[in-house]
mmCIF file of the C-alpha atoms, coordinates in Angstrom:
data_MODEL
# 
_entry.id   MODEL 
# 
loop_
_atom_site.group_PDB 
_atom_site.id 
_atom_site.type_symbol 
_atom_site.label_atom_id 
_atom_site.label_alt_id 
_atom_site.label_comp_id 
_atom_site.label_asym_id 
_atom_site.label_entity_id 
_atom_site.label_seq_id 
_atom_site.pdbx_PDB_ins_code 
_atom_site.Cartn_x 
_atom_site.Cartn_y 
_atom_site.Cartn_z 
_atom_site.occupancy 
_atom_site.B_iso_or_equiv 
_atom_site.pdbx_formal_charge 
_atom_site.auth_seq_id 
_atom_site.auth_comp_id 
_atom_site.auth_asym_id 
_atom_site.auth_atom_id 
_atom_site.pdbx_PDB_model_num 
ATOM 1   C CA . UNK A 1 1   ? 28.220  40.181  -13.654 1.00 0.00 ? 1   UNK A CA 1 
ATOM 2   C CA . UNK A 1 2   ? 24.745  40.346  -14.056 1.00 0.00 ? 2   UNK A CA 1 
ATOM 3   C CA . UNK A 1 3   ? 22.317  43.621  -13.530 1.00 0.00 ? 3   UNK A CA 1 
ATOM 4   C CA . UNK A 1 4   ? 21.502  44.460  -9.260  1.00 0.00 ? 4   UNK A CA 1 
ATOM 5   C CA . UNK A 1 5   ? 17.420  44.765  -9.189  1.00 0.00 ? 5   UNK A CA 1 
ATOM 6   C CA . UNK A 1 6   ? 15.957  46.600  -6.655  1.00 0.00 ? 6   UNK A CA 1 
ATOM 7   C CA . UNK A 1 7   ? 13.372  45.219  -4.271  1.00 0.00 ? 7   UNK A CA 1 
ATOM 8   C CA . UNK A 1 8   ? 10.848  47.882  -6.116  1.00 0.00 ? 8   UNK A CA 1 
ATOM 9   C CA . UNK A 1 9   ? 12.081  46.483  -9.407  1.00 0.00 ? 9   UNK A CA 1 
ATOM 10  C CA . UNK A 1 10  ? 11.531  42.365  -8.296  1.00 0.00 ? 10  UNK A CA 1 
ATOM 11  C CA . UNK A 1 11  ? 8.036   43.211  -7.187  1.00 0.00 ? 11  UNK A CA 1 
ATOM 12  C CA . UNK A 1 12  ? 7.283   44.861  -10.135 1.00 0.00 ? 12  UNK A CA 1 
ATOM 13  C CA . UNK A 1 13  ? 7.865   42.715  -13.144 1.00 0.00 ? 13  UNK A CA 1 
ATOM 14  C CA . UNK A 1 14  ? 8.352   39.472  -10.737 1.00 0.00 ? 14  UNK A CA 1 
ATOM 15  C CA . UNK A 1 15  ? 11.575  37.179  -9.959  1.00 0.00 ? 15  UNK A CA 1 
ATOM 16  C CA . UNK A 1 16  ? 11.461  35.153  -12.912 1.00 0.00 ? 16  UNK A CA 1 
ATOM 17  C CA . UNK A 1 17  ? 12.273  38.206  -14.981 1.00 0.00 ? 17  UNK A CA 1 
ATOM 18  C CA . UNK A 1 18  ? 14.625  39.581  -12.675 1.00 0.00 ? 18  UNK A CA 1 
ATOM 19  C CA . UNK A 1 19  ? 16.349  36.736  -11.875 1.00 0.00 ? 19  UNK A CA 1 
ATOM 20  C CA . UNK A 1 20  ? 17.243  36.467  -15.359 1.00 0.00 ? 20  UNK A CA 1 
ATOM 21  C CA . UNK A 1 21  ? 14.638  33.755  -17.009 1.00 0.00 ? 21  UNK A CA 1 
ATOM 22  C CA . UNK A 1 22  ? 13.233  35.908  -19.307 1.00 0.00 ? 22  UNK A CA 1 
ATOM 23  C CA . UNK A 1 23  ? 9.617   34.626  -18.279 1.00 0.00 ? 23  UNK A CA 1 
ATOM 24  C CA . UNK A 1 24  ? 6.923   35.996  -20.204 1.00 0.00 ? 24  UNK A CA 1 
ATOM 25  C CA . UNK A 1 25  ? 4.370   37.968  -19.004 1.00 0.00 ? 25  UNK A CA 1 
ATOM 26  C CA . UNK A 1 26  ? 0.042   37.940  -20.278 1.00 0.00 ? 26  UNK A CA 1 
ATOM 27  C CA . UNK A 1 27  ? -1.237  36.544  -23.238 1.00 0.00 ? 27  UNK A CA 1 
ATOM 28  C CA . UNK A 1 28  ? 2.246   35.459  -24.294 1.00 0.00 ? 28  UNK A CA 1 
ATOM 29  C CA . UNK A 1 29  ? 2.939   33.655  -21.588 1.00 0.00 ? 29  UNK A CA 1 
ATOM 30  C CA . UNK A 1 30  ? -0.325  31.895  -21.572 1.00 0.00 ? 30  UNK A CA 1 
ATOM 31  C CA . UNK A 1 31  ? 0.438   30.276  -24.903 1.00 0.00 ? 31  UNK A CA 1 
ATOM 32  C CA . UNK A 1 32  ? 3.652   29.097  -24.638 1.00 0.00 ? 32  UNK A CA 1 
ATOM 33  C CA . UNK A 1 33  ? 2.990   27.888  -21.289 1.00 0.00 ? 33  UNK A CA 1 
ATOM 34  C CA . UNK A 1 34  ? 1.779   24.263  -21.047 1.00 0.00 ? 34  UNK A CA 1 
ATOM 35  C CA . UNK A 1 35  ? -0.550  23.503  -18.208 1.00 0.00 ? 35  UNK A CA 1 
ATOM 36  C CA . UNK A 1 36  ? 0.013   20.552  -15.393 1.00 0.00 ? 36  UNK A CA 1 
ATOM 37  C CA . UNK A 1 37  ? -1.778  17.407  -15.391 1.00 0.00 ? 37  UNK A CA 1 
ATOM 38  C CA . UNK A 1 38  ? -5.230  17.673  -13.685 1.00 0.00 ? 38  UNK A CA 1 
ATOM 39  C CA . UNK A 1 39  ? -4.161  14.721  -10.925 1.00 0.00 ? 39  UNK A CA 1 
ATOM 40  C CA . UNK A 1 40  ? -7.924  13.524  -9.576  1.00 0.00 ? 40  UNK A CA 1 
ATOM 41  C CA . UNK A 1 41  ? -8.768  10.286  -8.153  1.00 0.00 ? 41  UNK A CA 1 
ATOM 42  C CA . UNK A 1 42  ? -10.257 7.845   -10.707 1.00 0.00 ? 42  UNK A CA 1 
ATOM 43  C CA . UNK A 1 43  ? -14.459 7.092   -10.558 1.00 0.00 ? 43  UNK A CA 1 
ATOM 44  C CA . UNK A 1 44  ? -15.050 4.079   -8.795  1.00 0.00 ? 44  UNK A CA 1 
ATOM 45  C CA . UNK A 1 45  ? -18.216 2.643   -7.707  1.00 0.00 ? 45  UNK A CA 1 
ATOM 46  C CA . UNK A 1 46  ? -18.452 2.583   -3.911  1.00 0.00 ? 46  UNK A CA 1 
ATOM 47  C CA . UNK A 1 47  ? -17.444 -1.023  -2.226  1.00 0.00 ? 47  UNK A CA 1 
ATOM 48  C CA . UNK A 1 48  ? -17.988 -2.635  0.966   1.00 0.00 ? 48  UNK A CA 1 
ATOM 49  C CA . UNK A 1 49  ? -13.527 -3.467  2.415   1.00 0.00 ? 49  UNK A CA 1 
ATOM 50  C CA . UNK A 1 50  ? -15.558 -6.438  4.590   1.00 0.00 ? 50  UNK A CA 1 
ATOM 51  C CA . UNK A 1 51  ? -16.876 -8.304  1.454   1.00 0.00 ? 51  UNK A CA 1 
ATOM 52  C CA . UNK A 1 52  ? -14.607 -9.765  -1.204  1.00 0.00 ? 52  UNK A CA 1 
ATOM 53  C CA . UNK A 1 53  ? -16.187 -8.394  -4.501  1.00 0.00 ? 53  UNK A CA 1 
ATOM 54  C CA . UNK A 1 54  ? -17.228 -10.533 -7.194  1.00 0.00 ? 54  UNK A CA 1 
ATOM 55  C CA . UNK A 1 55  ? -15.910 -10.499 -10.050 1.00 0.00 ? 55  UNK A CA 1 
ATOM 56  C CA . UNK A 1 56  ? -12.129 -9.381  -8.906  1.00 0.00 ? 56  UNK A CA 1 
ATOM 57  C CA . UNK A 1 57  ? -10.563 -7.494  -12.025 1.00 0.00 ? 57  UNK A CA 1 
ATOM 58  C CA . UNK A 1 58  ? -7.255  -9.941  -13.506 1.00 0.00 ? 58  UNK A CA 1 
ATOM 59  C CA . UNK A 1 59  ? -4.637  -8.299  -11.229 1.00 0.00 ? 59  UNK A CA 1 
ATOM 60  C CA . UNK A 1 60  ? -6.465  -8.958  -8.483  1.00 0.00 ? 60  UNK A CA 1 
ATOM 61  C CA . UNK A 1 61  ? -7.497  -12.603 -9.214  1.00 0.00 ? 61  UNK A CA 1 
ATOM 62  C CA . UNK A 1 62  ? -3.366  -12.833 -9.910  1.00 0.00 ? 62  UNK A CA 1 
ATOM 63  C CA . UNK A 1 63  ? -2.407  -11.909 -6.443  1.00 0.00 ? 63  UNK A CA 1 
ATOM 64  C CA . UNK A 1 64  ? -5.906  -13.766 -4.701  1.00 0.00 ? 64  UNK A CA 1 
ATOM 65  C CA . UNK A 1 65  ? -4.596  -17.280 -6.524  1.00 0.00 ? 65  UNK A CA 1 
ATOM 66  C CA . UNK A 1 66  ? -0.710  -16.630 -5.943  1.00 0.00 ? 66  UNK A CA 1 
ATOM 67  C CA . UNK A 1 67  ? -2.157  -16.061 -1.996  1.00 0.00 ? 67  UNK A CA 1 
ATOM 68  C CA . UNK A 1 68  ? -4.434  -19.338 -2.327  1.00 0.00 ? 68  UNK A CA 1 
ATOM 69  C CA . UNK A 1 69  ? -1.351  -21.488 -3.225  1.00 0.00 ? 69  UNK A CA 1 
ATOM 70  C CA . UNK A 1 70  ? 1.248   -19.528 -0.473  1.00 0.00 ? 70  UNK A CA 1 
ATOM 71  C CA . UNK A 1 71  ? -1.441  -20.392 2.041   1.00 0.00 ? 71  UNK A CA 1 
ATOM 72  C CA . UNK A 1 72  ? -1.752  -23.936 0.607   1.00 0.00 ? 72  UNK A CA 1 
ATOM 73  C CA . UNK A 1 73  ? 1.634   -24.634 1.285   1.00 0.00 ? 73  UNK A CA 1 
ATOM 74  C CA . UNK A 1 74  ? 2.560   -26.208 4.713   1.00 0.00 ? 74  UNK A CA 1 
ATOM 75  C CA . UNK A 1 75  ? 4.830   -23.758 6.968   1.00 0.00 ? 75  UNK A CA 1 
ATOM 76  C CA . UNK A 1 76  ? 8.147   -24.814 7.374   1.00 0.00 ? 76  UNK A CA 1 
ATOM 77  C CA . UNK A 1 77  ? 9.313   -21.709 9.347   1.00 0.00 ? 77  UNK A CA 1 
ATOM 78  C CA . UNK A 1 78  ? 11.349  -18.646 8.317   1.00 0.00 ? 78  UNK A CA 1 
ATOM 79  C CA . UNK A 1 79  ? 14.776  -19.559 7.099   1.00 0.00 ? 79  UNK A CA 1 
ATOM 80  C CA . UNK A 1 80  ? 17.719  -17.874 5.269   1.00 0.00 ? 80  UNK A CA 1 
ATOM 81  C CA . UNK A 1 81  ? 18.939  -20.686 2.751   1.00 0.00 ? 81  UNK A CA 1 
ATOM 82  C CA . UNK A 1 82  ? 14.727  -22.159 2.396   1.00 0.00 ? 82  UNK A CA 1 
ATOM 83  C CA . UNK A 1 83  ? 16.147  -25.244 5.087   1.00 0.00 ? 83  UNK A CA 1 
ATOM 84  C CA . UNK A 1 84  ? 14.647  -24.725 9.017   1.00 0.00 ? 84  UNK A CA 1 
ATOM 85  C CA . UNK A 1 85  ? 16.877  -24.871 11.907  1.00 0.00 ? 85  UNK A CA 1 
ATOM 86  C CA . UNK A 1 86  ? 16.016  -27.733 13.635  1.00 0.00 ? 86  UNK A CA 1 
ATOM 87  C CA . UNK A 1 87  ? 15.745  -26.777 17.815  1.00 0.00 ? 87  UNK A CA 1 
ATOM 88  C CA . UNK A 1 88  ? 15.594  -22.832 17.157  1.00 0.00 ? 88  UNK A CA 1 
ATOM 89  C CA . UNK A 1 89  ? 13.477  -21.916 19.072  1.00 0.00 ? 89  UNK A CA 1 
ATOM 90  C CA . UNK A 1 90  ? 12.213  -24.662 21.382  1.00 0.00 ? 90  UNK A CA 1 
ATOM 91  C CA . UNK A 1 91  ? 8.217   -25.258 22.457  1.00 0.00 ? 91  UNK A CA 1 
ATOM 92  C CA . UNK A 1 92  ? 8.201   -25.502 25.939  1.00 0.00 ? 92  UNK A CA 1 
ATOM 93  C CA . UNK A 1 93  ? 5.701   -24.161 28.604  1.00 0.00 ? 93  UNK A CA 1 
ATOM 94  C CA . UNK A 1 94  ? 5.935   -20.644 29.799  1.00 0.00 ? 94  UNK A CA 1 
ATOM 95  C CA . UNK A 1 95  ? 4.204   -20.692 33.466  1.00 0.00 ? 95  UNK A CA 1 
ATOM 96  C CA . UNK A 1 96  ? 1.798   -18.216 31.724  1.00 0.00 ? 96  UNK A CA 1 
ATOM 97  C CA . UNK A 1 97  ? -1.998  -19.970 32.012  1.00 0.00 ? 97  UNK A CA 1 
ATOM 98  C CA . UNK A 1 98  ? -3.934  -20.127 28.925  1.00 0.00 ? 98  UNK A CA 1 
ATOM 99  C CA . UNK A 1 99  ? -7.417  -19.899 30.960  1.00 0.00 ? 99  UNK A CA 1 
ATOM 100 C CA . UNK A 1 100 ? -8.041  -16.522 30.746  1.00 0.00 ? 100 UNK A CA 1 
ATOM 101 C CA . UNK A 1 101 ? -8.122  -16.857 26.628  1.00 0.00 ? 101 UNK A CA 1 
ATOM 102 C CA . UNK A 1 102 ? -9.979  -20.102 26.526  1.00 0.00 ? 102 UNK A CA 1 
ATOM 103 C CA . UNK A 1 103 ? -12.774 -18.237 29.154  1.00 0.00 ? 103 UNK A CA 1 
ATOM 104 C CA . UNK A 1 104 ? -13.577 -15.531 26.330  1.00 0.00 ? 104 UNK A CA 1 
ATOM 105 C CA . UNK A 1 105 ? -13.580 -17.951 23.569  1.00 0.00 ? 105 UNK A CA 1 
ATOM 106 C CA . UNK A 1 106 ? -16.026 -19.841 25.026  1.00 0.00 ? 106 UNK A CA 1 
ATOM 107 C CA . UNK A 1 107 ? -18.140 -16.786 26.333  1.00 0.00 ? 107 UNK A CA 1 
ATOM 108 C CA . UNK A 1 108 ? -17.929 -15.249 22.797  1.00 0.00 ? 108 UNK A CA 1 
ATOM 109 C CA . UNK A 1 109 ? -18.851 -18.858 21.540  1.00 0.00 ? 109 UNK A CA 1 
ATOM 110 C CA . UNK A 1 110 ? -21.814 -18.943 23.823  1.00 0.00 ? 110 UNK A CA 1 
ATOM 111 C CA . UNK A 1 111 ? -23.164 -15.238 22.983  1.00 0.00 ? 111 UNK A CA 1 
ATOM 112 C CA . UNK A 1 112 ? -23.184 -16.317 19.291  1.00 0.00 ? 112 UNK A CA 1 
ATOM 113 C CA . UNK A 1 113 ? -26.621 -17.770 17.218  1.00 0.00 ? 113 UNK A CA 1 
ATOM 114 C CA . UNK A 1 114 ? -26.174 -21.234 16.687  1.00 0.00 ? 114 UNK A CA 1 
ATOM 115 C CA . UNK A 1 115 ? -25.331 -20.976 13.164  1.00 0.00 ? 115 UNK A CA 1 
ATOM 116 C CA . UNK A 1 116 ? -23.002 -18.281 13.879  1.00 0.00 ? 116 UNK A CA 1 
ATOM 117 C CA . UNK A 1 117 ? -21.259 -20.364 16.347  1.00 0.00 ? 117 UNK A CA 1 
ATOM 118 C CA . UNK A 1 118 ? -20.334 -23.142 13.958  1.00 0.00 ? 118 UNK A CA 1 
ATOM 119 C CA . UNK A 1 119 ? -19.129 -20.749 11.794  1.00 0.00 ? 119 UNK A CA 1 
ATOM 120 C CA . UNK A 1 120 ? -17.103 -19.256 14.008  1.00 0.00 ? 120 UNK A CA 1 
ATOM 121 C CA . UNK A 1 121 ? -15.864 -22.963 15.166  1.00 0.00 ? 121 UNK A CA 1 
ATOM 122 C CA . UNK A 1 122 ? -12.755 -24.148 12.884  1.00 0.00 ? 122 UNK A CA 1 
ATOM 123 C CA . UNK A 1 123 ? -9.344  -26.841 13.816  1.00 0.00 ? 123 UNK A CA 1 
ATOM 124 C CA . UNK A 1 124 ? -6.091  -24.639 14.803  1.00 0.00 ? 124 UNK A CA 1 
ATOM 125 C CA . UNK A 1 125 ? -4.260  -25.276 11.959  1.00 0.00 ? 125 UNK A CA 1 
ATOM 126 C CA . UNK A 1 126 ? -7.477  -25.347 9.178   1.00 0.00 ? 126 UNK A CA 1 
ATOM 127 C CA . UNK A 1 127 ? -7.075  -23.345 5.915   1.00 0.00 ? 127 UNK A CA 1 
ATOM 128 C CA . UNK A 1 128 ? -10.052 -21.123 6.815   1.00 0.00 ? 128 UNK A CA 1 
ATOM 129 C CA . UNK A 1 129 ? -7.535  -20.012 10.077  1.00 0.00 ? 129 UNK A CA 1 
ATOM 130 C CA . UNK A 1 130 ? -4.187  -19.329 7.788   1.00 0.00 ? 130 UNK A CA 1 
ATOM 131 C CA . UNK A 1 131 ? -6.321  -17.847 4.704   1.00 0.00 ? 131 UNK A CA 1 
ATOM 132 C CA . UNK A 1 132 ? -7.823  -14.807 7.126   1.00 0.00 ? 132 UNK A CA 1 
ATOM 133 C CA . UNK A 1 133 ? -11.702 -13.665 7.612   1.00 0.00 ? 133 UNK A CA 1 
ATOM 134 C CA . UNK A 1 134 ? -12.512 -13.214 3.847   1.00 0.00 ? 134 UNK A CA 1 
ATOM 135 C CA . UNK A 1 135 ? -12.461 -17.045 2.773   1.00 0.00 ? 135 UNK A CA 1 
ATOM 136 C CA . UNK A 1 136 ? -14.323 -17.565 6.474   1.00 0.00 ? 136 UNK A CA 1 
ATOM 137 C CA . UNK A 1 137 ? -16.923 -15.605 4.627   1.00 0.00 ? 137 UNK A CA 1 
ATOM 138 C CA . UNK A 1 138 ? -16.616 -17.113 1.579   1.00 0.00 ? 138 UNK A CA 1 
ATOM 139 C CA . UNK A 1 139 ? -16.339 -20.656 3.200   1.00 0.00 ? 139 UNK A CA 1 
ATOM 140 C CA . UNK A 1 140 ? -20.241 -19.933 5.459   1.00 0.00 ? 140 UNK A CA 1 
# 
């Protein structure tokens, strides 16, 4: 059984020492102790998260062509074995009316520039709708 410290005693030369660690104390300990890793965040230069920088570094332009050819692919739906369910889920109409959506697209159409307007314009089912707003950019 191990020495009983007194409260006095712990405060004085500190836990590690009374708790049996033998930790050393100044200079001593100074030496033999290593210090931690300085964690800071790396220098980067300041970018703009609306703009796709040019030129992406190579694990970047990895993932951006893996994405390119994902989004290239046509959707065949969300499956367990890679084969779709035929009849799943069924398109029918919901009684819900799709006015109030097609009102603001066309109001938010018609407060646009003209040349902002086209951009904006695309087909349903277009790449530049599936790929997200960066290749919109890129694509104006």
């Amino acid at each position: 059984m191990g020495q009983r410290w007194s409260r006095r005693d712990v405060l004085k030369i500190g836990v590690g020492a009374a708790g049996g660690l033998g930790a050393p104390r100044g200079a001593e300990a100074q030496a033999e102790t290593p210090k931690p890793p300085r964690f800071r965040p790396r220098a980067r230069p300041p970018v703009s998260g609306r703009v796709l920088q040019e030129p992406l570094p190579e694990g970047l332009q990895r993932y951006r062509q893996a994405a390119e050819a994902a989004v290239a692919e046509s959707f065949k739906g969300i499956t367990a074995d890679g084969r779709p369910v035929a009849g799943l889920f069924r398109v029918e109409k919901s009684g819900v009316s799709t006015r109030p959506i097609q009102d603001a697209a066309t109001a938010f159409l018609a407060a646009l520039p003209p040349e902002q307007a086209t951009a904006a314009r695309f087909a349903p089912l277009s790449r530049q709708r599936s790929a997200g707003p960066a290749s919109r950019r890129r694509a104006t």
